[in-house]
N, C-alpha and C positions, 0 to 999 in steps of 0.2 A: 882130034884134040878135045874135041865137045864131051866126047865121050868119056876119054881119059880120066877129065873133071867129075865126073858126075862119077866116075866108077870111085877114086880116090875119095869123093864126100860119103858115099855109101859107108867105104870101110874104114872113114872113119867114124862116123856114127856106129861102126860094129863094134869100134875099140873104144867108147867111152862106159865107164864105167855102170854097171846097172846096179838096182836095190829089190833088193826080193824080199816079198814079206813073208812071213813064216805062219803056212797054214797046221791051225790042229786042234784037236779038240778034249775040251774037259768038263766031265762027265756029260749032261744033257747040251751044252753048248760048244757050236763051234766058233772059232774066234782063227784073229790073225793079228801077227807084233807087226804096227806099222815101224817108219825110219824112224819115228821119235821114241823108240822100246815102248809105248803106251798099246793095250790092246782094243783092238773092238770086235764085236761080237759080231758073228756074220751066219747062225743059223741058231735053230733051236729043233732038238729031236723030243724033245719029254713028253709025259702025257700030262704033267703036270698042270692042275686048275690055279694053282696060288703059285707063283713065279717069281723070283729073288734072283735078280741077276747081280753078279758077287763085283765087289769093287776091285778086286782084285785075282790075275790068275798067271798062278807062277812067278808069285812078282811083280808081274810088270800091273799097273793101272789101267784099269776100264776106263776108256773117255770116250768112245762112242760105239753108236747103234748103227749097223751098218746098214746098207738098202735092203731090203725086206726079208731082213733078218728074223721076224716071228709070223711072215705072210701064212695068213691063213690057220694060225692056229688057233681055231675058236672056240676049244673046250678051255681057254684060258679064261680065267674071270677076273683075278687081279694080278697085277705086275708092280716090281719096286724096283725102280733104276734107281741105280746107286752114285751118292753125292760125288763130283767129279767126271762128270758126263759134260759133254761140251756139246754134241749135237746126235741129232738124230735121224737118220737117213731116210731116203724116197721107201717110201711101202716098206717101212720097218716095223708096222702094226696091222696093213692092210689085210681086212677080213677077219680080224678078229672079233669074231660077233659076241661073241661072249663078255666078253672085256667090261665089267662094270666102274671099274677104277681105277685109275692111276696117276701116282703123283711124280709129275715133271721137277726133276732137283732144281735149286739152283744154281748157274753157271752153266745151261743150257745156253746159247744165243743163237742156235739157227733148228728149225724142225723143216724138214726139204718134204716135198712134194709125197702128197699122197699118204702120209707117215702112218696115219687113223683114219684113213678111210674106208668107211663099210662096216666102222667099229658102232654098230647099232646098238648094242646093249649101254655104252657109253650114257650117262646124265649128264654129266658136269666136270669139267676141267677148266683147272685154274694154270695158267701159262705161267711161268716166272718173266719178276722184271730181270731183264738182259737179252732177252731172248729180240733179234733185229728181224727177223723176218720168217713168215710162214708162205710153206710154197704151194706149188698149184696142188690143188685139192685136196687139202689137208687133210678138211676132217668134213669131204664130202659123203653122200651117204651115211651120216651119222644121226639117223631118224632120232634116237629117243634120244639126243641132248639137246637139256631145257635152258643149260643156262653158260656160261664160258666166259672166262674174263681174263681179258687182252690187258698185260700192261702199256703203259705211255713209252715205254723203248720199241716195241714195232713200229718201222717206221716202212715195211712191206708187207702186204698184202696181196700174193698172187691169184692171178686166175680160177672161178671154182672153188677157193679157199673152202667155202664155207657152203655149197650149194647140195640142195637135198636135204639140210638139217631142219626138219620139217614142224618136231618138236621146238625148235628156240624159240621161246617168246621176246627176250630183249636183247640187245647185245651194246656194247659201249665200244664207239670206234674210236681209235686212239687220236691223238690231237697231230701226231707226226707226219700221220698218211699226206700222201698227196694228190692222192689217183682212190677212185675205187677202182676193182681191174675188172677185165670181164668177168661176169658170169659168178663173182664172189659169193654173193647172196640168192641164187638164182634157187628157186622153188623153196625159198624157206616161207613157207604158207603158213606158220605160226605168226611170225612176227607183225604186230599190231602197231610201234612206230620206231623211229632209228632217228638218230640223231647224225646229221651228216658234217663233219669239223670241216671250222671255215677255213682249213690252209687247201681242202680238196678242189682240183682245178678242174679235173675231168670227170666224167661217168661213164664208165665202160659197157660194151656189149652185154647184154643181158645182166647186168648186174644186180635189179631185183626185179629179174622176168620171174613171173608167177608167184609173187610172193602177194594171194591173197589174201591175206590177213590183214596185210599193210591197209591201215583208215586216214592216216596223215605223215605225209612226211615235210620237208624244208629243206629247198635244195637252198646252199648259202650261194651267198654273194662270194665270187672267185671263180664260181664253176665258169668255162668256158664253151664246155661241149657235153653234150648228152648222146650216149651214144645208140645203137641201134638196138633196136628192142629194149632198155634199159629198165623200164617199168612194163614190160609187156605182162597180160594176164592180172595184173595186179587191179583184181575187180572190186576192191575194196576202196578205194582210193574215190573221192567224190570233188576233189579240187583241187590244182594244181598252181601254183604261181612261179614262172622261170623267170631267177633272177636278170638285172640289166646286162651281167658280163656273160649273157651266154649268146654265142654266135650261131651256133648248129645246133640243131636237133636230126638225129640220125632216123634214119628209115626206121618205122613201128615200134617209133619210140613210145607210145600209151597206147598201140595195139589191144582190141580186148579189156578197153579197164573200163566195163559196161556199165557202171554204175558212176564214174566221171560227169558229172553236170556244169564244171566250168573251168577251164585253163588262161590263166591270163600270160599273155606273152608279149615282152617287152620289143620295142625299135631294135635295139640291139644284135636280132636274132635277125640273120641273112639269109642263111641255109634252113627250112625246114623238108626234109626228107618225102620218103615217097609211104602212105600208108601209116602214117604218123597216129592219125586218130581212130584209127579203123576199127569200126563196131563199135565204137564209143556214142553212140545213139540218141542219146541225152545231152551232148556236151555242146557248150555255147563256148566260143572264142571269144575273149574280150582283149583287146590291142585298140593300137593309136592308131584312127585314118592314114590310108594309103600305105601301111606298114605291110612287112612282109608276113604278118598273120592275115589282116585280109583280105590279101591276094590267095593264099592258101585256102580260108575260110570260103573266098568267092568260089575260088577254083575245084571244089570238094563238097559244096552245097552243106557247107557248114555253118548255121546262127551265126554272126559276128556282132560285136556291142561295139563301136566304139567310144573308148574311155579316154581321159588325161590326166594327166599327174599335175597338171601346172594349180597350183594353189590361185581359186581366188573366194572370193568373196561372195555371198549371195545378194543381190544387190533388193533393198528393201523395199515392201511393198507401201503406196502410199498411203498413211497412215489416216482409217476415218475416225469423222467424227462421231459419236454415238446418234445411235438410230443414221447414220446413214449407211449406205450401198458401197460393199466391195467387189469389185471384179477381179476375180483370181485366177481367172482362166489365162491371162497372160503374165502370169507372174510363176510358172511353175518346168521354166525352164534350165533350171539347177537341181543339182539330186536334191538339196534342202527344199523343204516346204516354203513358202512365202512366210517367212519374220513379221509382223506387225509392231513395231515399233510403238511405244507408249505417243504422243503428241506432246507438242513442245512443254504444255503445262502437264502434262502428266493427264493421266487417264481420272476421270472423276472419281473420288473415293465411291465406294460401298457396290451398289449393282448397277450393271450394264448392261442395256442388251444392244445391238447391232444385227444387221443382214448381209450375208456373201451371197452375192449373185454367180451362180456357176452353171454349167449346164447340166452336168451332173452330181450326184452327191459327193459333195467335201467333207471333211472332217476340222473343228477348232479346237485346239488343243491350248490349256491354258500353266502359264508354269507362276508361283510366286517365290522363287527361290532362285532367279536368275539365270531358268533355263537347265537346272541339272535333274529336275522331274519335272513331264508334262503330263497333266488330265486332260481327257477328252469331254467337252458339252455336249449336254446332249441337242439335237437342232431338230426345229420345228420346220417344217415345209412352210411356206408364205406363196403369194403370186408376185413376189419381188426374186424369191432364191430359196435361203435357209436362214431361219430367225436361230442366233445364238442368245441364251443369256448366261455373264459372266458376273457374278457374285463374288462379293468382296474384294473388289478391285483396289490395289493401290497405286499411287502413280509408278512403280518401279512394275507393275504388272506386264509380264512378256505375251503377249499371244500368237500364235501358230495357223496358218491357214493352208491344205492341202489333201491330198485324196490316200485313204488308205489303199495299200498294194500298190501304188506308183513308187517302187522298191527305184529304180532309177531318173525317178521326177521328171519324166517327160511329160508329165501329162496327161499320159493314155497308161491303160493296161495294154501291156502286151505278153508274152512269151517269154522275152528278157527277163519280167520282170519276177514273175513265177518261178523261173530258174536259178536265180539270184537268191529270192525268200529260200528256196531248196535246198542253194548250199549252206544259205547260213544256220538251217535248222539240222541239216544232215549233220554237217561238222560240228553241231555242238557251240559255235560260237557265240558271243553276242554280236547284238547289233550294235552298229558304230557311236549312236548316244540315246537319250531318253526319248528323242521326237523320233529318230529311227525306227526304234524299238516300237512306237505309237504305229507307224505304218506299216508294219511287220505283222504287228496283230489285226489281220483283217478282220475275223469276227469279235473282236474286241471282247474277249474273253483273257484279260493280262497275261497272258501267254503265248510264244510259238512255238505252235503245233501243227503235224501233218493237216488239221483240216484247213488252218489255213490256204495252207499251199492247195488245198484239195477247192478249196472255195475259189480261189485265185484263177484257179485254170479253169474253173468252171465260168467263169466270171467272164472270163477271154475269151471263151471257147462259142460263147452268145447262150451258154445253157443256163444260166443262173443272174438274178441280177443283185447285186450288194446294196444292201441301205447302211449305209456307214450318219 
């Protein structure tokens, strides 16, 4: 009876009606009428280098590019797809090395997998707005394009999309995405920064593996997970900050990014992977005690700092009288230098001088504009400490007590702290305010500059010793 069944479903599926499309070709192209009488084009014989594909043949309308409908012909140099085109199919370009140009009509809205890929000769393509989605490997392998613009209707980005385009310098990722996918950006070694939109949740496999070029990027706030290898190779990169909603960091996720000197990574993160930092040789962790960064850090023989986010206050050192003795050796247990506070009446108008007893050279920094630029005094050695004198004092006078290079205000030089000057001078940054900036500059040449940094580790290192 089982059988009965199953033979009677067969024929009838043998007697439901079918659609056949109708293959054939005119003149250099072959095509086929699908059910809507619309055609698409499904081969190319020509030898032709300039390429006009007709909007219409026999009638019926062009509306799309079939799957690798011009693979491989690569004495083609330009192509004109004709307005009325809806989509563009898997490897309907692939290998066309020649291909310098081509313009995408409007009313395009899907370009599938692979479409331009290997089209090396390629610069620049401008996608139209409509267009919802570009598929795996679009327009991989397309070394010489330098530049590509994505409108705000993609709202897919597949796998690969974009990997191997080795020439792109920038690219603008749409605000719609939600996902990078794997491997999108994967050896685009041009690209020096990318803007990642804050609705993206994830970060895919290798998704800018080897993209040395890459010097800064900003993962936003939303990402949840970073996925394996995602910035591998990317040895350009010199500091990292993983927002608070990321939970995972996937296996050899900053693999090889050898010039990384500091990753800070929040609570948040539960999951850190296996080989996460690997070769990264320089790089310091900085997390919140007992966090799952440094257990990792512990477990890996990796620098850890631990940092907090909780806001407070530096609490003030007690304020002397002139010509007396400051001890600032315990007062410099916040990243901020010891504040000196004016005294109840205000500091005595005109010159001042006073002594900080410390055991090592401190630096006084003097600000009369309420702290939004500090000068450094210069100080005289004593057999009390270091003689300051501060000139033209008025009672609103702010002064500063603390050690250049203690980049983390502990107190001490250390490692931390050298690493820290590093990143802020590698990236280009500034320092966080004007008395930062004061400790930034260890040679006290208004500037930071590598020899800082070069002075600082020497400093640490017991090879050198600083007269700040």
């Amino acid at each position: 009876m089982r059988f009965v069944k199953c033979l009677l479903f067969v024929i009838a599926i043998m007697l439901l009606p079918t659609f056949e499309v109708e293959a054939a070709t005119w003149g250099d192209f072959g095509y086929e009428v699908k059910e809507d009488d619309t055609v698409e084009i499904t081969d190319y014989t020509g030898l032709g280098s300039n390429v006009i594909i007709p909007n219409q043949i026999q009638g019926h309308s062009v509306t799309s590019i079939g799957d690798y409908a011009f693979y491989g012909c690569s004495d083609i140099i330009s192509m004109e797809i004709p307005e009325g085109v809806t989509s563009i199919g898997g490897g309907a370009f692939w290998g066309c090395s020649g291909l310098t140009s081509i313009e995408i009509p409007e009313g395009v809205t899907s370009i599938w997998g692979y479409a331009f890929a290997e089209c090396s000769g390629l610069t620049s393509i401008e996608i139209p707005e409509g267009v919802t989605i570009l598929g795996n490997s679009t327009f991989t392998g397309c070394s010489g394009l330098t530049s590509i613009e994505i409108p705000g209707s993609v709202t897919y980005i597949l796998g690969f999309a974009f990997a191997g385009c080795s020439g792109l310098t920038s690219i603008e990722i749409p605000e719609g995405l939600t996902s990078i996918e794997n491997g999108v950006f994967n050896g685009c070694s041009g690209l020096t920064s990318i803007e990642i939109p804050k609705g993206v949740t994830s970060i895919g496999l290798l998704a800018f593996g080897d993209c040395s070029g890459l010097t800064s990027i900003e993962i936003p706030e939303g990402v949840t997970n970073i996925g394996d290898s995602a910035f591998a190779y990317c040895s350009g990169l010199t500091s990292i900050e993983v927002p608070k909603s990321v939970a995972s960091i996937g296996d050899y996720a900053f693999n090889a990014c050898w010039d990384l000197i500091s990753i800070e990574i929040p609570n948040s993160v539960t999951n850190i992977g296996d080989y996460v930092l690997s070769g990264c040789d320089k790089v310091v962790i900085y997390g919140e005690k007992g966090s799952s960064a440094e257990i990792y850090a512990n477990s890996n023989g990796i620098p850890f700092v631990a940092i907090s986010h909780e806001e407070s206050t530096p609490t003030p050192t007690p304020t002397p009288g002139i010509g007396d003795v400051l001890n600032v050796d315990n007062n410099t247990s916040s990243a901020a230098p010891a504040i000196v506070l004016a005294p109840a009446g205000g500091w005595v108008e005109g010159d001042n001088t006073f002594t900080v007893e410390c055991e090592k050279p401190c630096f006084v920094a003097i600000s009369y504009d309420g702290g939004q630029t500090y000068t450094r005094l210069e100080a005289t050695s004593t057999s009390d400490g270091y003689s300051f004198t501060a000139e033209d004092m008025t009672a609103d006078t702010i002064l500063a007590v603390g050690y250049a290079g203690d980049i983390n205000g502990d107190g001490t030089i250390s490692n931390s702290d050298s690493t820290r000057l590093a990143a802020i001078y590698v990236s280009k940054t500034s320092a966080s305010d004007a008395l930062m900036g004061l400790i930034c500059d260890v040679n006290n040449d208004g500037q930071i500059t590598n020899s800082d940094i070069t002075g600082l580790r020497a400093a640490y290192a017991g090879k050198r010793q600083l007269n700040w």
